[in-house]
N, C-alpha and C positions, 0 to 999 in steps of 0.2 A: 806186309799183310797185317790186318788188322787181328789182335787177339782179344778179346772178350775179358780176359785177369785184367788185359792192361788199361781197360775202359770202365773197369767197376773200381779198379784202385785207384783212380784221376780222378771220379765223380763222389768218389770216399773222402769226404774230407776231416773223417775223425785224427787223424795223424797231424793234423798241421792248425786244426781249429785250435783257439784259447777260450773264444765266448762266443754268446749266442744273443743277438738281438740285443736287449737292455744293455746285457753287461759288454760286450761288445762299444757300445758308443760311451757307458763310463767308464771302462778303461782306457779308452782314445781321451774322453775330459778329464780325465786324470791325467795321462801322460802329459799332456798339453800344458793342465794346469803349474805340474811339477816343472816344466823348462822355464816357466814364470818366472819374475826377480820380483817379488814384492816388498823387497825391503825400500825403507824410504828415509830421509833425511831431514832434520826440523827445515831446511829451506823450500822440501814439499810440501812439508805442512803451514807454511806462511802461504805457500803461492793456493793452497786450496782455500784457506781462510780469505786471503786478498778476491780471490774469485768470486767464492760465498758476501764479500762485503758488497762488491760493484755490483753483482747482479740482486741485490737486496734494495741498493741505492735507485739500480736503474727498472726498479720493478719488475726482473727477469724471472721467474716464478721457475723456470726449469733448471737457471744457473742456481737459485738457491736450493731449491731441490739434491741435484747433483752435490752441492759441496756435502748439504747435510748428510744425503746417506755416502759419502765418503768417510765422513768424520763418525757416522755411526757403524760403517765397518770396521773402522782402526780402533773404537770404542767398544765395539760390542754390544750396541743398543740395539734392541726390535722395537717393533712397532706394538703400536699402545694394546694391551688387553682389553677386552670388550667392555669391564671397566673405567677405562680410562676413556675411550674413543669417543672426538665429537666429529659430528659431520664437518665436511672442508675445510677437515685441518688435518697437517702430517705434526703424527705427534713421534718421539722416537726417544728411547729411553734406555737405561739398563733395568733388567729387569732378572727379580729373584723370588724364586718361589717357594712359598712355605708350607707347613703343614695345613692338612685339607685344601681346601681351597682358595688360600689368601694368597696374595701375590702384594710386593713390595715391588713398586715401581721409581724408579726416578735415579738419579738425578734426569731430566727431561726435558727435552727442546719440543717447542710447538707453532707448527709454524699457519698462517692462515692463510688458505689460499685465495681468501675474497679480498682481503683486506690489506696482504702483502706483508705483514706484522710478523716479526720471529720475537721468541720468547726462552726466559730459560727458569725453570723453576729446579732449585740446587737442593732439594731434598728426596728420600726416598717417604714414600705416601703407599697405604695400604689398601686395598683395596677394599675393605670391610671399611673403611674411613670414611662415610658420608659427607662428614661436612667439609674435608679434607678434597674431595671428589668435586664438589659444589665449589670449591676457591680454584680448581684446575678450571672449571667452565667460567669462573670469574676473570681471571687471570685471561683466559685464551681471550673472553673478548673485548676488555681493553676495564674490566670495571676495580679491578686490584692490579697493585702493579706487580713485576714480577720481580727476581732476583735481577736478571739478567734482560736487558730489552735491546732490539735492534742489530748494528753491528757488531756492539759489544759480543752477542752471543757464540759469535766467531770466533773472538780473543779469548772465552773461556773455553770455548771447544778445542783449541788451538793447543793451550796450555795444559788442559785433560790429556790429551795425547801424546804431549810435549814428559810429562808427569808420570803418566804408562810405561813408556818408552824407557826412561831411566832407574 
């Protein structure tokens, strides 16, 4: 026979819920994220930068993409402040913020997505720095050189990591 207590405490789910909606799906991307092995070994970090070379060589615009924001997760770089940002280009940097509203940007890879060209400029640059600002748009489109050009910029991102790490 059916009892009425026994059909409002099955449809009661305060007893056995943890979350609700939002929190519900990040604590599953949580759990999930925690069974992760993210540790890595410099030999992952060769075969990322080897990736990042070939598809730079071979004009793969996704493969370079991909290595870069690898190497700016294990780095800790975001993406440029509205400061820094030029159209079609990925720029990716570490980035530190100071009193009011200045921001220190850099060390900074730039890579252009018309032109295929990756770049590395090995200094932190402020944002209040105009003409500092003016040599990053110089730099991105080929009219100064930069610290770091081409595949080289792999071997230094490579090493940065390499340098972290220990």
């Amino acid at each position: 026979m059916v009892k009425i207590r026994n059909i409002i405490k099955i449809l009661k789910d305060s007893d056995v819920k943890i979350s609700r909606k939002e929190e519900s799906v990040e604590a599953i991307q949580q759990a999930c994220i925690d069974q992760l092995d993210l540790s890595y070994k410099p030999t992952d970090i060769d075969e990322i930068a080897a990736d990042g070379k070939a598809a730079l060589e071979r004009d793969y615009s996704e493969g370079v993409i991909e290595s870069l924001t690898l190497f700016a997760e294990l780095l800790n770089y975001k993406p440029a402040p509205k400061a820094f940002r030029l159209s079609r280009h990925i720029i990716l940097g570490a980035l530190t913020p100071k009193a009011g509203d200045e921001v220190l940007y850099g060390p900074m890879v730039i890579y252009s997505q018309i032109h295929g060209t990756l770049k590395l400029i090995d200094e932190q640059i402020s944002s209040f720095d105009k003409p500092k600002i003016e040599l990053i748009q110089q730099i991105a489109t080929g009219k100064q050189k930069a610290a770091v050009e081409g595949p080289d910029v792999f071997e230094s991102l490579k090493k940065a990591v390499l340098k972290n790490k220990a």
